[in-house]
KEKE-3310 file (N, C-alpha, C; in steps of 0.2 Angstrom, whole numbers, plus 5000, padded with zeros to 4 digits):
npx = (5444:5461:5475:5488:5507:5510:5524:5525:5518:5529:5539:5532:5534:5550:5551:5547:5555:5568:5585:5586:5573:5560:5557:5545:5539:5547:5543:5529:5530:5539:5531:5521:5527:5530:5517:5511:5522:5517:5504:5507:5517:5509:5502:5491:5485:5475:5465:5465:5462:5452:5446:5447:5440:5429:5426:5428:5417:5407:5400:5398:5416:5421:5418:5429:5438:5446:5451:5444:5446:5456:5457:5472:5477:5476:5486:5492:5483:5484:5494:5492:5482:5488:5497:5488:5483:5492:5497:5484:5485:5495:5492:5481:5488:5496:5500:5499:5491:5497:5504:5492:5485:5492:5496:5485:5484:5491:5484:5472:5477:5479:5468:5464:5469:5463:5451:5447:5451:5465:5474:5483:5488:5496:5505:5512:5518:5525:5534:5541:5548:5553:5565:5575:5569:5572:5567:5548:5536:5521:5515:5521:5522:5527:5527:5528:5515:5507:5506:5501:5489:5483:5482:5472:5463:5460:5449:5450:5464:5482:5495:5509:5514:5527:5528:5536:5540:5546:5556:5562:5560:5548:5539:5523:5515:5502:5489:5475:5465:5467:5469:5478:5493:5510:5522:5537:5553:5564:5577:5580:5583:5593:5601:5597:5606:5619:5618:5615:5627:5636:5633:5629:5640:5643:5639:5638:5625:5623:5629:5628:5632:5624:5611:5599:5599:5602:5587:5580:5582:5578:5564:5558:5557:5547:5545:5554:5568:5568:5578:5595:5613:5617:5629:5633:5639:5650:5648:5639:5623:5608:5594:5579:5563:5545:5533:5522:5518:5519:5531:5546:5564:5579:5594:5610:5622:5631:5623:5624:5636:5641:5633:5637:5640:5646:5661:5661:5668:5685)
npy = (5770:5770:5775:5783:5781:5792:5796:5796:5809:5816:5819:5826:5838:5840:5844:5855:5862:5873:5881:5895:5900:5910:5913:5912:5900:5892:5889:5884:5875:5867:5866:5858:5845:5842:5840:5827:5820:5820:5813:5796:5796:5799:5788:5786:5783:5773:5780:5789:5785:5783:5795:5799:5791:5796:5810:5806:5800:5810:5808:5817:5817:5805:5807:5816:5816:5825:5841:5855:5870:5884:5902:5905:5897:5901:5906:5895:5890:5899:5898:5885:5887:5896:5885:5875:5885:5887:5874:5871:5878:5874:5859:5863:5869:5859:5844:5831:5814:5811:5815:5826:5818:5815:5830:5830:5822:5828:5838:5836:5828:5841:5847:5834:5837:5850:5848:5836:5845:5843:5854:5857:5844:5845:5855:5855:5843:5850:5857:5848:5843:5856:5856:5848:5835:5819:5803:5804:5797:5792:5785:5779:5764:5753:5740:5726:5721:5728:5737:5731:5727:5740:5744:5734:5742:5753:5762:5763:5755:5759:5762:5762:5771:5776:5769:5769:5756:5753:5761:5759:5760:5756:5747:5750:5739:5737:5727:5730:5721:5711:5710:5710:5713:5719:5722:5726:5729:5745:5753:5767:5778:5775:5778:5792:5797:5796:5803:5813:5818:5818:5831:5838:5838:5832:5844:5843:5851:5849:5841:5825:5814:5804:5791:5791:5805:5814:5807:5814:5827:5827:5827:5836:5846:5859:5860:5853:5856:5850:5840:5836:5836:5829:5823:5808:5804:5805:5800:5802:5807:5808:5817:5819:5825:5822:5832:5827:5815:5816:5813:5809:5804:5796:5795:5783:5788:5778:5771:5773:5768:5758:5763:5774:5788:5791:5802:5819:5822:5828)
npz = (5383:5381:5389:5384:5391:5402:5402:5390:5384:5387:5378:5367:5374:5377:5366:5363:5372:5375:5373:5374:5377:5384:5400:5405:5398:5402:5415:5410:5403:5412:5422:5415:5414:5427:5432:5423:5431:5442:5442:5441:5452:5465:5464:5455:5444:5438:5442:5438:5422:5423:5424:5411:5403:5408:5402:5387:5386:5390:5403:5420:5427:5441:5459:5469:5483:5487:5494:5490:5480:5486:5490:5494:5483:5471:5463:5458:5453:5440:5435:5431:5423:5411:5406:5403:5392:5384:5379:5373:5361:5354:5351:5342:5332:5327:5316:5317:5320:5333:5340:5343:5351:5364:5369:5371:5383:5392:5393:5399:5411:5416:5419:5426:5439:5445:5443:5453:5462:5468:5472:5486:5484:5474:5474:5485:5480:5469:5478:5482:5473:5470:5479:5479:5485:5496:5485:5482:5493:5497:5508:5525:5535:5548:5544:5532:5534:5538:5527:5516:5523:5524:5508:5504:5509:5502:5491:5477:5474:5475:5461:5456:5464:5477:5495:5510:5521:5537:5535:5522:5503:5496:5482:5473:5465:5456:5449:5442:5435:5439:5452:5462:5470:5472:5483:5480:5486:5482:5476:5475:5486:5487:5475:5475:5486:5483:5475:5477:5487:5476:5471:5480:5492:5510:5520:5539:5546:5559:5574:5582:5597:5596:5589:5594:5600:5586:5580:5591:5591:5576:5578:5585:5578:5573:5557:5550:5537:5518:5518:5525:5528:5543:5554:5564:5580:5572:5557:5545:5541:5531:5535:5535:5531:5527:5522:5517:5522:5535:5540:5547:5546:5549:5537:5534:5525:5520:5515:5501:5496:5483:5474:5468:5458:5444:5440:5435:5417:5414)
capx = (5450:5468:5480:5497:5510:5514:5529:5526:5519:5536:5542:5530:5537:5554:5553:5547:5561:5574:5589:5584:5567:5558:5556:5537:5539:5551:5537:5523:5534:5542:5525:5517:5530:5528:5508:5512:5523:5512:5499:5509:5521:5505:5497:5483:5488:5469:5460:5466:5461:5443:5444:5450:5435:5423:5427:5426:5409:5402:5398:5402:5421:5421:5419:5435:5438:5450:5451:5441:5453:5455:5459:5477:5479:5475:5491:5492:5478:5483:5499:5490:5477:5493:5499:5482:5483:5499:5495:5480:5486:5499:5488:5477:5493:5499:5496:5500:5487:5499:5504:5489:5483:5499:5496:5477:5484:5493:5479:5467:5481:5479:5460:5462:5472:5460:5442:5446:5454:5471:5479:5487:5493:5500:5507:5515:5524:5529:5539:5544:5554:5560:5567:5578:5570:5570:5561:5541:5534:5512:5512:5525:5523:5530:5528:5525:5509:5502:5505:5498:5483:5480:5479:5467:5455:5458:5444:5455:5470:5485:5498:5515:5518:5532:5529:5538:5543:5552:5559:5563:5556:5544:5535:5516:5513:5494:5487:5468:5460:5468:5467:5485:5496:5515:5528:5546:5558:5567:5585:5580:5585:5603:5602:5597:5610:5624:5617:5615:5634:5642:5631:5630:5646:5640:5642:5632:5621:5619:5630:5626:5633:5621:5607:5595:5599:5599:5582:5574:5582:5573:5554:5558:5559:5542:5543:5561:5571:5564:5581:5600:5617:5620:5634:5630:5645:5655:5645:5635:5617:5603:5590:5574:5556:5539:5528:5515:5517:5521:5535:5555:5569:5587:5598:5616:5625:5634:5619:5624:5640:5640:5627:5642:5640:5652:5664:5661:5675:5686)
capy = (5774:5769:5782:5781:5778:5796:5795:5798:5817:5822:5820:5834:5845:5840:5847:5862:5864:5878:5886:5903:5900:5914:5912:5910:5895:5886:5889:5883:5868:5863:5862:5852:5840:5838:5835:5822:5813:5819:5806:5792:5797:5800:5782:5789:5779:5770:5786:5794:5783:5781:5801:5802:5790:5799:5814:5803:5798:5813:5811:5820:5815:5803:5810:5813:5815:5829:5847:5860:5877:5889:5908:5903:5892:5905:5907:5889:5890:5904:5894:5880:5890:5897:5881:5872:5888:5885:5865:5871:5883:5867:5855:5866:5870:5852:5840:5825:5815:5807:5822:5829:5815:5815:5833:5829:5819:5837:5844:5830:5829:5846:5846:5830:5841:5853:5846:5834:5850:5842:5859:5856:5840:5846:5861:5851:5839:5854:5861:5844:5845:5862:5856:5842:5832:5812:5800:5804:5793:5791:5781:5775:5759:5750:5730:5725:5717:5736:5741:5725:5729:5747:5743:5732:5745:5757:5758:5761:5755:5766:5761:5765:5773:5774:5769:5768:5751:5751:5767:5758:5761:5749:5753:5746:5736:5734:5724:5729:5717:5703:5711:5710:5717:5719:5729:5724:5733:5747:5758:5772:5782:5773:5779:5798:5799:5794:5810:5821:5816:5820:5838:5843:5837:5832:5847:5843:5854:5848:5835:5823:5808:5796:5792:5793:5814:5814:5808:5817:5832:5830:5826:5843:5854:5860:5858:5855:5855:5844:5836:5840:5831:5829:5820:5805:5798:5804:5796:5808:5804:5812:5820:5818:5825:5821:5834:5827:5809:5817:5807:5810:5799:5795:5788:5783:5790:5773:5766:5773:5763:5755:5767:5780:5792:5794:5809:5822:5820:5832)
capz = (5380:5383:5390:5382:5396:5403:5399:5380:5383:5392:5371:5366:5382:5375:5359:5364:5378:5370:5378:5373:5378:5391:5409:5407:5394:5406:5421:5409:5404:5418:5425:5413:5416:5434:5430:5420:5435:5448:5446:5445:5457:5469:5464:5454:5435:5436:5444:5430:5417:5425:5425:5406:5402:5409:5398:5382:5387:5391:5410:5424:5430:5447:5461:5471:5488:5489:5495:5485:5479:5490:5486:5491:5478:5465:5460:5455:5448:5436:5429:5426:5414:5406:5404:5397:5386:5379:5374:5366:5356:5353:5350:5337:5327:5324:5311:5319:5326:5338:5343:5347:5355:5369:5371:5378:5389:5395:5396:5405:5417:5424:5422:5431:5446:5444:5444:5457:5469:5471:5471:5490:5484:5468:5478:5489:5475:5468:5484:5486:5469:5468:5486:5478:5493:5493:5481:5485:5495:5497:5516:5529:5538:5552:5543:5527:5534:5537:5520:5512:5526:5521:5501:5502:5511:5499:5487:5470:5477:5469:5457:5453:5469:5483:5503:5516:5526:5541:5531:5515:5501:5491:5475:5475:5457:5456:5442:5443:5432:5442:5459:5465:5471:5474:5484:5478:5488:5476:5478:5472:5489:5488:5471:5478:5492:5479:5466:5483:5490:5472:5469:5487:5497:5515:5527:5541:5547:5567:5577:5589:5601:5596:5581:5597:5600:5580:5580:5596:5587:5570:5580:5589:5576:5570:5553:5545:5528:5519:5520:5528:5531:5550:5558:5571:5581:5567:5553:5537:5539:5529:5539:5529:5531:5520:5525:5516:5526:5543:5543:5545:5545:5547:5533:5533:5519:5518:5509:5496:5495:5478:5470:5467:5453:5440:5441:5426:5413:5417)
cpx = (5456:5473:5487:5501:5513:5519:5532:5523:5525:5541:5544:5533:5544:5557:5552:5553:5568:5578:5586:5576:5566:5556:5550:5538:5542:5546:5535:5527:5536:5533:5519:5520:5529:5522:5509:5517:5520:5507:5501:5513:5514:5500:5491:5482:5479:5464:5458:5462:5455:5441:5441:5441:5426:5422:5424:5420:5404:5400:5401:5409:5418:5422:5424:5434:5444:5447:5447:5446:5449:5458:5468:5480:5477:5483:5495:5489:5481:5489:5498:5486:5481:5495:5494:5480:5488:5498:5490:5481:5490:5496:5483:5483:5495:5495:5495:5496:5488:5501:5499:5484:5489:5498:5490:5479:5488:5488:5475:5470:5481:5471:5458:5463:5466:5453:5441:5449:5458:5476:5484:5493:5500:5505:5513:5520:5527:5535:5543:5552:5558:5565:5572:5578:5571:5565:5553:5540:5524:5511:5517:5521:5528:5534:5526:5518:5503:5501:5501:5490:5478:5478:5474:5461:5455:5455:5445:5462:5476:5492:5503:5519:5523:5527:5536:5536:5547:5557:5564:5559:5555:5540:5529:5516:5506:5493:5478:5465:5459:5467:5472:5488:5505:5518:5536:5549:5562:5573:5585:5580:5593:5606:5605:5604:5616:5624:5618:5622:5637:5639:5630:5635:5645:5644:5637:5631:5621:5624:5629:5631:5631:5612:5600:5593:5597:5592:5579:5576:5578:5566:5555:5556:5551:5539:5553:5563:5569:5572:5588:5604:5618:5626:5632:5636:5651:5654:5640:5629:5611:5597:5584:5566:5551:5534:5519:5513:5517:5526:5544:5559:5577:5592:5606:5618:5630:5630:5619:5629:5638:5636:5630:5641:5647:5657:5662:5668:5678:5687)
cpy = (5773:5774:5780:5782:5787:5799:5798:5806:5819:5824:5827:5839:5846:5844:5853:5867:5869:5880:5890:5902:5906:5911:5908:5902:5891:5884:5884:5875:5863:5861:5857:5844:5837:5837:5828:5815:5813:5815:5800:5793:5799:5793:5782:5785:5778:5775:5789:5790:5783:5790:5803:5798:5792:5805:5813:5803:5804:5817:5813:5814:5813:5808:5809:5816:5819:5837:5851:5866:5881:5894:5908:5900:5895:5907:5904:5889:5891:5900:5889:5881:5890:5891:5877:5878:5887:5878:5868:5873:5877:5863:5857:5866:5861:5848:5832:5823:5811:5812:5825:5825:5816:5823:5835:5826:5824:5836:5839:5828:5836:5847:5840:5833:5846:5853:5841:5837:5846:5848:5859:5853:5840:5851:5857:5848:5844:5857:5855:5843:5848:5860:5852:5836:5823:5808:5802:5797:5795:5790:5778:5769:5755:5742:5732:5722:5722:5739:5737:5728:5735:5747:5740:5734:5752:5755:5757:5761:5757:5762:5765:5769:5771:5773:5766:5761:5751:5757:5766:5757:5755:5752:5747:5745:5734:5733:5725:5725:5710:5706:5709:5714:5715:5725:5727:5732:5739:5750:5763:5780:5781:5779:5790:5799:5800:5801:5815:5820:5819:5829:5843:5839:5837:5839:5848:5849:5854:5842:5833:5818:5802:5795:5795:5801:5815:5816:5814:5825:5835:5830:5831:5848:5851:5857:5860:5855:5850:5838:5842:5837:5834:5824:5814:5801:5798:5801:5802:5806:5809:5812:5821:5820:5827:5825:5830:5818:5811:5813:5808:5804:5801:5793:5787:5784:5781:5768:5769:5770:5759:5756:5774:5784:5794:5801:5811:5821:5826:5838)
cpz = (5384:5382:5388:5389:5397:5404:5393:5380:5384:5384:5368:5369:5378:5371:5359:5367:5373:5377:5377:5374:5385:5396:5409:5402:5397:5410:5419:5407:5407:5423:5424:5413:5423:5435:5431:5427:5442:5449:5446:5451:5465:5469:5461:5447:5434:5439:5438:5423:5416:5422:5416:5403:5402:5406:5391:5382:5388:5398:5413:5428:5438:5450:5466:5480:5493:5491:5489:5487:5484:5488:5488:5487:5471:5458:5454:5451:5440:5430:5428:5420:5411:5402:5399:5390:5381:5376:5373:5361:5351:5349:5341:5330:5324:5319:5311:5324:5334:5344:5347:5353:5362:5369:5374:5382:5394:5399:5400:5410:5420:5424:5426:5439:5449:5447:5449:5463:5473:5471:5476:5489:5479:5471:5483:5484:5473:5472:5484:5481:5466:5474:5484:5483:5489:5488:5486:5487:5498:5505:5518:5533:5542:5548:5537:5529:5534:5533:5516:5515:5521:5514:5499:5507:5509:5491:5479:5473:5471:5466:5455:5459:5474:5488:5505:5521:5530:5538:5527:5510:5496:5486:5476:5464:5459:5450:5446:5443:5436:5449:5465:5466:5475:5477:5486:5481:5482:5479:5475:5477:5491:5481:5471:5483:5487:5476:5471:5483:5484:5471:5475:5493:5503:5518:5531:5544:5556:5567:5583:5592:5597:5590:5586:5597:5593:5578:5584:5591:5580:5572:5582:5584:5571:5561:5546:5540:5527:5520:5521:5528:5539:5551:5565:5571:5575:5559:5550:5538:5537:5533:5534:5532:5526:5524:5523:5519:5534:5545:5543:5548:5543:5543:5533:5525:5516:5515:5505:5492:5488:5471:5467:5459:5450:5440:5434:5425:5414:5411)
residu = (UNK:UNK:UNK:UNK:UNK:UNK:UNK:UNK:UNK:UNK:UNK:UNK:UNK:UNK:UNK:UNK:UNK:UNK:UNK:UNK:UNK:UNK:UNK:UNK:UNK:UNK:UNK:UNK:UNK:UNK:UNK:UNK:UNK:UNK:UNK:UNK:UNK:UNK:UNK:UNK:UNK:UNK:UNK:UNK:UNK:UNK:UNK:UNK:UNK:UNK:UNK:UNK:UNK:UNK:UNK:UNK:UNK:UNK:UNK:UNK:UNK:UNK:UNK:UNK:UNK:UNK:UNK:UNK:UNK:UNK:UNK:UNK:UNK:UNK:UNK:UNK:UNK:UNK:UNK:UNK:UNK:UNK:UNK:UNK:UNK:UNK:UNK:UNK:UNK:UNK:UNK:UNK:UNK:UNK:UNK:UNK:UNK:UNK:UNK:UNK:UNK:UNK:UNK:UNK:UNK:UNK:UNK:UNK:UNK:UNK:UNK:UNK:UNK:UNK:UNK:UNK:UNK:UNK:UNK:UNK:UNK:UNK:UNK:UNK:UNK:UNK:UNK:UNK:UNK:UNK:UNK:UNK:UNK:UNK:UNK:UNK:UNK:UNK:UNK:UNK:UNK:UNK:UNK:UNK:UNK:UNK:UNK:UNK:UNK:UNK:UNK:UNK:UNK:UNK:UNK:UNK:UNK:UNK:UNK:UNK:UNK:UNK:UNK:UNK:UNK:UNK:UNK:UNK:UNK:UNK:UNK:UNK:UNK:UNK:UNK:UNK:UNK:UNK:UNK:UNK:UNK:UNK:UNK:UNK:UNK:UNK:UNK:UNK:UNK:UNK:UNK:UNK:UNK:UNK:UNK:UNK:UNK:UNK:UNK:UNK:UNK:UNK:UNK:UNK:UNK:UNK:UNK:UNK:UNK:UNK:UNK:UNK:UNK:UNK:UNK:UNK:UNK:UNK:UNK:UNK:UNK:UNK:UNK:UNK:UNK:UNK:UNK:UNK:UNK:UNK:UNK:UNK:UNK:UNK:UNK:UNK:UNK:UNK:UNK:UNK:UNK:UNK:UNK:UNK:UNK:UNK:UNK:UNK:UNK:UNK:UNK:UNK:UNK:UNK:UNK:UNK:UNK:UNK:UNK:UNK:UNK:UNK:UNK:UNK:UNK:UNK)
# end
């Protein structure tokens, strides 16, 4: 079974999306959507595919290698039901069977979340973009030769995802069949700094002398924003932490230079 490019349910979500819509339909929405870019954005495209397969056919879903739910994670739980309630009802009502194929993939996406007890990790994505923090990133890396390493001693190496180089970020292109792999450099934290800079105006937070105090100042603090503007020697650098990499980082606002955001019209 070939999964349409998750991309194509965000349509469905689309149509639904109303102004005048209530609170809870925004929730149950908005979190079908962040499903849907949760498992690429986590490198999971071929986990998924193997999962949805396994559905089709009958047998018990792989088994995964994640966390089992905890009664804090009831919460989540309870809005993902809401939500797998909502696209059924969806689903049953429609007459289109394009449609309702693309709202299984909804729903096979949170019973993916679900029956492999990625509740943390989904908990976490979720923090990570009410937080407006940086592109998601999977794994940081010293060398590209550690990242190259590390993929090929993961046993479904993962797909579509960000790491971390020397604290640039590279996107991982895995072709399964062929048993490749790539990590093209990408801008899509020049691009962030540019969207941050025009909607929230650096005001730093903290000033130092030197990028050194900066750092020692962002390893000190137990568990900080996920991001901040500081001041170093006079210079805007965004202060960044991935909790779910353990990893923080410096960036100059001057890589965004050339990635500038249009002004609204006025």
């Amino acid at each position: 079974m070939t999964t349409p490019p998750l991309s194509d349910p965000q349509e469905v979500i689309g149509k639904q999306w109303s102004k005048h819509q209530s609170p809870e339909q925004a929730r149950i929405l908005g979190l079908a959507r962040d499903a849907l870019r949760f498992v690429p954005a986590t490198g999971q495209r071929y986990r998924f595919e193997d999962f949805r397969k396994s559905l089709k056919s009958g047998a018990h879903p792989p088994p995964g290698t994640f966390e089992q739910p905890r009664n804090d994670f009831a919460s989540l739980e309870e809005r993902m039901n809401s939500t797998k309630g909502f696209f059924t009802k969806l689903r049953n009502e429609t007459d289109s069977a394009v449609e309702k194929e693309l709202i299984q993939v909804i729903l096979d996406t949170l019973h993916f979340i679900s029956s492999t007890g990625q509740h943390s990790a989904f908990r976490e994505y979720l923090e990570h973009i009410e937080a407006g923090a940086p592109p998601y990133a999977i794994a940081s890396f010293d060398t590209k030769e550690a990242a190259e390493a590390w993929l090929r001693n993961q046993p479904i190496p993962p797909d579509s995802a960000n790491v971390l180089i020397a604290n640039n970020y590279h996107s991982i292109i895995h072709d399964q069949e062929a048993g490749i792999f790539r990590l093209p450099r990408i801008h899509d934290l020049e691009y962030y700094l540019a969207e941050l800079k025009h909607d929230e105006p650096p005001v730093a937070a903290a000033s130092f002398a030197t990028l050194e105090q900066a750092d020692a100042w962002l390893r000190a603090q137990p568990e900080p924003a996920r991001w901040a503007w500081v001041s170093v020697a006079g210079e805007i650098y965004l202060a960044v932490y991935h909790p779910n990499i353990h990893h923080r980082a410096l960036y100059p606002l001057s890589m965004a230079t050339g990635y500038e955001v249009e002004p609204d019209e006025p």
